[in-house]
VOTOR-730258 format. One line per field, with one value per residue (C-alpha): residue number from 1; x, y, z. Coordinates in nm, 3 decimals, m for minus. Layout:
! residues N
num	NUM:...
east	X:...
north	Y:...
up	Z:...
//
This chain:
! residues 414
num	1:2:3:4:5:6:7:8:9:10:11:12:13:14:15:16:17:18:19:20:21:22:23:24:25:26:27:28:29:30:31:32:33:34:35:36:37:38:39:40:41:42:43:44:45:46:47:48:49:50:51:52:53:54:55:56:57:58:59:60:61:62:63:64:65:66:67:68:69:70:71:72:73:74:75:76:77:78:79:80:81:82:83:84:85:86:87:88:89:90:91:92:93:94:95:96:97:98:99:100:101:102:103:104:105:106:107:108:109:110:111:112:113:114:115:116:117:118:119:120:121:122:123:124:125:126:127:128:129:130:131:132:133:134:135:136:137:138:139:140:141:142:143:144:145:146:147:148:149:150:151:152:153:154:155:156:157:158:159:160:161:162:163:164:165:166:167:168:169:170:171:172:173:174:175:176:177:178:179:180:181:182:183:184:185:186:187:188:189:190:191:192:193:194:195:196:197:198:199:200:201:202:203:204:205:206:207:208:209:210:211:212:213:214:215:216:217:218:219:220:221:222:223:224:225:226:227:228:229:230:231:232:233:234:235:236:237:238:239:240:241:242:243:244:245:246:247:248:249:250:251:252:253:254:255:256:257:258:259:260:261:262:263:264:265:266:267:268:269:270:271:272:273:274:275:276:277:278:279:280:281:282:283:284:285:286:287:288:289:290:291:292:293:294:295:296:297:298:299:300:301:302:303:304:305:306:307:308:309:310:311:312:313:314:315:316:317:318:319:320:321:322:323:324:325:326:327:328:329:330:331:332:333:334:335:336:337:338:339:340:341:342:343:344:345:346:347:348:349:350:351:352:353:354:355:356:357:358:359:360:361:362:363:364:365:366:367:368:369:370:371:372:373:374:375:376:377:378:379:380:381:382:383:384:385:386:387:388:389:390:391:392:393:394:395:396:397:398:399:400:401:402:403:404:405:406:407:408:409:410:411:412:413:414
east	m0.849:m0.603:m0.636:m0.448:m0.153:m0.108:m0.076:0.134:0.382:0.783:1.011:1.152:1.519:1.848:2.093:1.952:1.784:1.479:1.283:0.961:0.697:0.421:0.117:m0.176:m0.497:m0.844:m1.157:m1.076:m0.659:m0.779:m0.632:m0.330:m0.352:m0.094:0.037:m0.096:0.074:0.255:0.396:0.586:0.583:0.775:0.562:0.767:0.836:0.528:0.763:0.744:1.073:1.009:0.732:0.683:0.418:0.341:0.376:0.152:0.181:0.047:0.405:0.568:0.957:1.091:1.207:1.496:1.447:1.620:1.537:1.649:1.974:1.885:1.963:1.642:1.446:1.672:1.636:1.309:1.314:1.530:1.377:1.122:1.288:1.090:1.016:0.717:0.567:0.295:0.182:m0.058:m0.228:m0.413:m0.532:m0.757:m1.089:m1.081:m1.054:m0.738:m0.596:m0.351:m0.200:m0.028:0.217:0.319:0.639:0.965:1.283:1.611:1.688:1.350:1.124:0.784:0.531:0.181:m0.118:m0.331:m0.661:m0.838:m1.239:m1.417:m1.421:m1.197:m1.039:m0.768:m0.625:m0.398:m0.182:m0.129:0.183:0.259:0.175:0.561:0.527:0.171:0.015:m0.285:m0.496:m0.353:m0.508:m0.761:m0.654:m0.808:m0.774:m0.522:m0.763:m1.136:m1.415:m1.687:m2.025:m2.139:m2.443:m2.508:m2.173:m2.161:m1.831:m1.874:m1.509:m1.386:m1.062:m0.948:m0.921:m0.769:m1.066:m1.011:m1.172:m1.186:m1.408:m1.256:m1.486:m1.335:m1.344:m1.449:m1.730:m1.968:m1.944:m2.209:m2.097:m1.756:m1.768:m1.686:m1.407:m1.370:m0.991:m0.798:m0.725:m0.297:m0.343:m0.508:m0.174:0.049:m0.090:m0.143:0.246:0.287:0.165:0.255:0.618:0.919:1.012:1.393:1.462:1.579:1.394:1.325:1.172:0.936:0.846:0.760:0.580:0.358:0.304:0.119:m0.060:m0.187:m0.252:m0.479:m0.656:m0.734:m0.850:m1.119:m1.198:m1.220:m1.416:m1.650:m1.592:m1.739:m2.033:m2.115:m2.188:m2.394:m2.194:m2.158:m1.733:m1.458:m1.235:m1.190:m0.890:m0.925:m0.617:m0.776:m0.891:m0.744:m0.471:m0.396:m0.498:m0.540:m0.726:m0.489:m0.175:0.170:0.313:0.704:0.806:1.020:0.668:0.497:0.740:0.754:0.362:0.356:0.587:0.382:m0.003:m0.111:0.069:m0.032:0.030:m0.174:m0.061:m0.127:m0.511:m0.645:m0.782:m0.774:m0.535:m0.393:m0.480:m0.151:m0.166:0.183:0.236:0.572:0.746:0.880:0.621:0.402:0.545:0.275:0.391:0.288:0.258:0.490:0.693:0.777:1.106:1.192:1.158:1.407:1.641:1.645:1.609:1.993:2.081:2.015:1.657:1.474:1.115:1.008:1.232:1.141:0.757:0.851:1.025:0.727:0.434:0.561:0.764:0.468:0.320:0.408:0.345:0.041:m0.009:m0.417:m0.504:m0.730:m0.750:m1.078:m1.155:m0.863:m0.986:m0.661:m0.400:m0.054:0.104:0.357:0.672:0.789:0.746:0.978:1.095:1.085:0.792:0.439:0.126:m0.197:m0.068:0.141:m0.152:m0.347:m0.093:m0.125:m0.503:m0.520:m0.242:m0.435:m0.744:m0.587:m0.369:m0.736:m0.696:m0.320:m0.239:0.150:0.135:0.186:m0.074:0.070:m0.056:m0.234:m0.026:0.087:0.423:0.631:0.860:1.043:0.725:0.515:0.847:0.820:0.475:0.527:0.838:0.609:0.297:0.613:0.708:0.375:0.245:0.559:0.729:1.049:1.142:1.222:1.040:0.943:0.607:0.666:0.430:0.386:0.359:0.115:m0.139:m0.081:m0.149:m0.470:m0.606:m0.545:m0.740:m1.007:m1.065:m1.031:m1.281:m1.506:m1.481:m1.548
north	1.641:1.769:2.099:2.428:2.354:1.924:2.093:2.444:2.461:2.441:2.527:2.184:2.154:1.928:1.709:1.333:1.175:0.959:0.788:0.807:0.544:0.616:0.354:0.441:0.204:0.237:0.104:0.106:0.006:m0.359:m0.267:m0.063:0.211:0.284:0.586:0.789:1.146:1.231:1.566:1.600:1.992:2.175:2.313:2.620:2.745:2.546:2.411:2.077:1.851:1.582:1.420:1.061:0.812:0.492:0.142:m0.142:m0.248:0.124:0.171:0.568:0.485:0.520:0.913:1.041:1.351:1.570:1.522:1.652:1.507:1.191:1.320:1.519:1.202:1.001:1.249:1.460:1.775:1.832:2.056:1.878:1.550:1.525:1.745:1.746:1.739:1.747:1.501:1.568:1.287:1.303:1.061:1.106:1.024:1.059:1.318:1.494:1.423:1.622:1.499:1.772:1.712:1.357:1.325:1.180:1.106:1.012:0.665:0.561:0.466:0.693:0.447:0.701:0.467:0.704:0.570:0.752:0.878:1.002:1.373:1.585:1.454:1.575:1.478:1.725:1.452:1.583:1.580:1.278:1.248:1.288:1.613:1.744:1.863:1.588:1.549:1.338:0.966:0.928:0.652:0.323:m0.029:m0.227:m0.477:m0.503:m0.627:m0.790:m0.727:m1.076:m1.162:m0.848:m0.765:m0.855:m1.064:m1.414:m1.489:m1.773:m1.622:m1.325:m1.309:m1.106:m0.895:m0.894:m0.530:m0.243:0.050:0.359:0.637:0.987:1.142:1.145:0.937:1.159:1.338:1.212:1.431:1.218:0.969:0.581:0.456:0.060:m0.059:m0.370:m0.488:m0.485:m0.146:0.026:m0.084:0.026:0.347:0.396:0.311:0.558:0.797:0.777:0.611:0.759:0.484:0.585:0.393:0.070:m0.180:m0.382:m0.020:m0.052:m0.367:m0.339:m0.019:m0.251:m0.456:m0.200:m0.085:m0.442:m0.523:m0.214:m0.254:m0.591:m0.565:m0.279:m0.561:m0.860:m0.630:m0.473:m0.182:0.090:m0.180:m0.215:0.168:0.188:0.230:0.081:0.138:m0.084:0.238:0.591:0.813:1.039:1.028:1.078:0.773:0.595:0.571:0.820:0.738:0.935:0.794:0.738:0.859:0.792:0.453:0.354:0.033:m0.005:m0.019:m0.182:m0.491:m0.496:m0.531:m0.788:m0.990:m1.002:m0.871:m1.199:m1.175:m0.953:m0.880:m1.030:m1.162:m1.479:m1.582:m1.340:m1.444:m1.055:m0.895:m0.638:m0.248:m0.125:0.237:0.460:0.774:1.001:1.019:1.339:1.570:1.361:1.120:0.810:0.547:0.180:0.283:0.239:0.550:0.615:0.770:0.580:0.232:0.416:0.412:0.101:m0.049:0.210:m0.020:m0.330:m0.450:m0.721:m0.610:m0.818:m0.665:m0.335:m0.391:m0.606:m0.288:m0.102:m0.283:m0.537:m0.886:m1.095:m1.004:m1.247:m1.236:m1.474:m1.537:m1.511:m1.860:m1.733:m1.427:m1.371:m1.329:m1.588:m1.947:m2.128:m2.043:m2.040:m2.346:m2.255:m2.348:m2.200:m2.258:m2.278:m2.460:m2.833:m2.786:m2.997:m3.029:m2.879:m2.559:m2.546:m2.543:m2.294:m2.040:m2.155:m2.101:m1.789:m1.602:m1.699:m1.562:m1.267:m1.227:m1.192:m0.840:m0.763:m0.971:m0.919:m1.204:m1.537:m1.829:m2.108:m2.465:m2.577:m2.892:m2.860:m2.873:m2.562:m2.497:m2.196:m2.106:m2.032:m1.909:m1.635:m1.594:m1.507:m1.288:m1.055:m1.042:m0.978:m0.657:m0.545:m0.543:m0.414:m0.726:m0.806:m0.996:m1.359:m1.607:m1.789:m1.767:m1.680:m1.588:m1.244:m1.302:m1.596:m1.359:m1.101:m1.296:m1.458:m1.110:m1.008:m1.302:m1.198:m0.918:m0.988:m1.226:m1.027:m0.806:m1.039
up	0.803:0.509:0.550:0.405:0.669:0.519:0.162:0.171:m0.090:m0.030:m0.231:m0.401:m0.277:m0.419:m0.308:m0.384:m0.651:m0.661:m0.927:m1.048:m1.226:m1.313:m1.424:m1.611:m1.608:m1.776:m1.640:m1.213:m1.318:m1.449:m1.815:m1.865:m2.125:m2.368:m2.583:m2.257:m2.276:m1.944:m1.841:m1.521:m1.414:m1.135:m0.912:m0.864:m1.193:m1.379:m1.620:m1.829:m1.686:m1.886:m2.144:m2.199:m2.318:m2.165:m2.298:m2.387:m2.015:m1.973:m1.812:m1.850:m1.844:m1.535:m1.419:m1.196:m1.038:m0.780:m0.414:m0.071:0.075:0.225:0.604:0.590:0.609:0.893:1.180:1.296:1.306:0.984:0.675:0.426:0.327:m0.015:m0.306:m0.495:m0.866:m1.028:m1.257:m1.570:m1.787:m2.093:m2.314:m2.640:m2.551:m2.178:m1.923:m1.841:m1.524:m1.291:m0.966:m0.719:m0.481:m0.570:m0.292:m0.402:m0.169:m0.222:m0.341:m0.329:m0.562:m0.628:m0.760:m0.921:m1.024:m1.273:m1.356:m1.681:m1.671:m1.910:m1.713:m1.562:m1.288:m1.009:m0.658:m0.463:m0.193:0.127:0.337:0.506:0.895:0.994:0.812:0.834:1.072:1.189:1.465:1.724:1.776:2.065:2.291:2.280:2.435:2.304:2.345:2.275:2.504:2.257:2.327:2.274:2.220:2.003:1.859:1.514:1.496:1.370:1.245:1.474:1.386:1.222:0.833:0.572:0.396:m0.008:0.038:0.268:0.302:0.434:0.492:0.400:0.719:1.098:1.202:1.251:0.895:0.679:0.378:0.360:0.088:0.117:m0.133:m0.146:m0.157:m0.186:0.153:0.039:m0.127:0.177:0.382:0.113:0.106:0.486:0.516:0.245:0.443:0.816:0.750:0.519:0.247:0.314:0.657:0.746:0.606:0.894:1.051:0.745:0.834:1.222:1.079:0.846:1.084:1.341:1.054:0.962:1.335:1.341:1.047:1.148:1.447:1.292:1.100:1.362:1.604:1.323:1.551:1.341:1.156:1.538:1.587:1.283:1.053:0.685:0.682:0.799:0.913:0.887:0.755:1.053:1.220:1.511:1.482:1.239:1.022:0.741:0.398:0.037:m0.202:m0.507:m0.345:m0.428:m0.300:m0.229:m0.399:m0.077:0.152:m0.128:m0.146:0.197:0.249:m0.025:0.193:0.534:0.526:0.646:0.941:1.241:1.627:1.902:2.287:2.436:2.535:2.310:1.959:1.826:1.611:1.868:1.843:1.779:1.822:1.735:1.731:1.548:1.916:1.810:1.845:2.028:2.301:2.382:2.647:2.556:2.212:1.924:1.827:1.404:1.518:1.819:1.565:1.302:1.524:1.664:1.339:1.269:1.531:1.350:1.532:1.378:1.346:1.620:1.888:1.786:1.838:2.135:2.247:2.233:2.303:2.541:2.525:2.534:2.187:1.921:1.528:1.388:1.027:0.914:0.739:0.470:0.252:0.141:m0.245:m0.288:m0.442:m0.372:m0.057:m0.123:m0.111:0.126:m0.111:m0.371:m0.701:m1.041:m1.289:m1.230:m1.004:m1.083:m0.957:m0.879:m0.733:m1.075:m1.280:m1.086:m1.194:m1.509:m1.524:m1.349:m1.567:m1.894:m1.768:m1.674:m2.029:m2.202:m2.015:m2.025:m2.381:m2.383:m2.094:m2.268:m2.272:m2.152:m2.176:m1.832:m1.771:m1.420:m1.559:m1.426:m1.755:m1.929:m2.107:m1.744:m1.595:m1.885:m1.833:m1.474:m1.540:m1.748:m1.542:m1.261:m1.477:m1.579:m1.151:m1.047:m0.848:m0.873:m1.194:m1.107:m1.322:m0.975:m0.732:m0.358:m0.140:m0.281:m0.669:m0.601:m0.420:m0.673:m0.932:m0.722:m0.647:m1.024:m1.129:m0.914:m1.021:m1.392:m1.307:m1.152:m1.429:m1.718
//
């Protein structure tokens, strides 16, 4: 699917500036590595721009680089709205590692998770859809018939999968390899790569939540487990989404996803997550379907997210939030909370972020006393900084399922 034409160089342009973070993580990005050399070439001229180490939250300080204007990205058609760099990692003891073609836009945040191997290891990242050239997705119903008795699908209602495997190509290609994903970090990176991280954010979010739909309904349906085989989804756009294993992310999508990947599409008197096919609407025109650029600009004209899918895939769909998220011992509570707050839910946070500062030790331990004080506010403000969230010293909905899935997979690891 990425061929030649998805990775041909252009020449990096000016006119904006974006910034760049880059993460480094040992052992599958469950510890963060510090002192890690990084080097930030130009593609162009090969030349160093700028060499930094990371911190003990394995954290490189953030980078501002020039971009295209930010037109390029707001209208189709326009020249390459991103430049590109490549990004070389090295640490004593483990295998270099070089990524090519990580994209940056203007005012936007470029978000590069490196994870260091013993060996050698590299990823080139190919364009992204609006830019690339991909094969075109092959229609399907919006809506599944399930072969009951046979069909595989036992959920009495659709669920949130902690993990997703994507297979590495169409179908058919045995050679392709499986790669097994957090559920959130599939549609982060999907998002990454079909959407542009510089339009309106409620764009971004009907965007996220097509791609969620989707996904979901791969997963409701079982549809490939029920042809075989042993893969939630594909990252053939052809059918499926896009996806690059270890790609860059935008903080903008990433928040964004954070925010809503319980909640999905469906239409009354069905129990499925709907199949929300989209395609750019540029290029390709596809009636009934949701169209990239058509939702930019109806989110320029100040659409909710809602209206904009409504727009598209009919006023009868509404938005359903999943009641369980698999891999996660407690649900959120459904308030928020902060200091002054008590209880059970309280001390679950408590719990979970000293199991997971025996892996990232500049959290705090805090005492597990249900009490919500300065001392777990702090604790929460660092794990906050060290994942990437914004830094409020309060849980929401998206800090309390990071810090869940973190302590699940500390867990798992220990």
């Amino acid at each position: 699917m990425n061929g030649e034409n998805n990775t041909a160089p252009v020449q990096n342009t000016r006119g904006g500036l974006g910034q760049l973070q880059i993460n480094a993580f040992l052992e599958d990005r469950r510890v963060p590595a510090e002192d890690v050399s990084v080097r930030v070439i130009d593609p162009d001229s090969g030349n160093v721009l700028e060499e930094v180490q990371t911190n003990a939250q394995g954290k490189a300080p953030e980078l501002t680089f020039p971009t295209p204007p930010l037109e390029f990205s707001m209208e189709a058609g326009r020249p390459r709205p991103f430049n590109q760099y490549n990004v070389l990692v090295s640490l004593p003891g483990y295998g270099q590692t070089v990524i090519e073609n990580v994209q940056m836009f203007p005012e936007v945040t470029a978000v590069q998770n490196v994870t260091l191997r013993p060996t050698f290891s590299g990823l080139l990242i190919p364009y992204p859809t609006l830019w690339g050239d991909f094969p075109p997705k092959i229609p399907e119903d919006a809506v599944k018939e399930l072969p009951f008795p046979e069909n595989l699908v036992v959920l009495p209602e659709p669920v949130v999968p902690e993990l997703i495997v994507v297979h590495q190509g169409r179908p058919e290609n045995t050679d392709a390899a499986n790669v097994t994903v957090l559920f959130t970090d599939y549609i982060k990176n999907v998002a990454s790569s079909e959407i542009y991280s510089t339009w309106p954010r409620e764009t971004i979010k009907a965007n996220v939540l097509a791609i969620i739909s989707f996904t979901l309904n791969r997963v409701y349906t079982e549809w490939y487990r029920n042809k075989g085989f042993d893969f939630t989804v594909t990252n053939s756009t052809a059918y499926d989404q896009a996806f690059t294993y270890g790609r860059t992310i935008f903080r903008e999508i990433s928040e964004v996803v954070d925010e809503i990947f319980t909640t999905y599409i469906t239409k009354p008197d069905i129990v499925q997550p709907l199949f929300t096919q989209y395609c750019d609407g540029a290029r390709r025109i596809c009636p009934g379907w949701l169209s990239q650029w058509g939702s930019k600009d109806l989110g320029d004209q100040g659409y909710p997210a809602l209206q904009i899918l409504k727009s598209f895939y009919g006023y009868d769909i509404f938005l359903m939030e999943a009641q369980k998220v698999e891999g996660i011992p407690i649900s959120f509570p459904g308030y928020v909370l902060e200091e002054g707050s008590t209880g059970a839910p309280v001390q679950t946070i408590q719990h979970q972020l000293n199991a997971i500062s025996n892996n990232y030790p500049l959290i705090p331990k805090v005492a597990e006393d249900g009490v919500y004080g300065e001392s777990t506010a702090n604790a929460v403000r660092v794990f906050q900084e060290t994942f990437g969230l914004p830094v409020t010293g309060r849980v929401n909905f998206p800090t309390w399922y990071r810090i869940s899935g973190i302590y699940t997979a500390v867990s798992e690891l220990a």
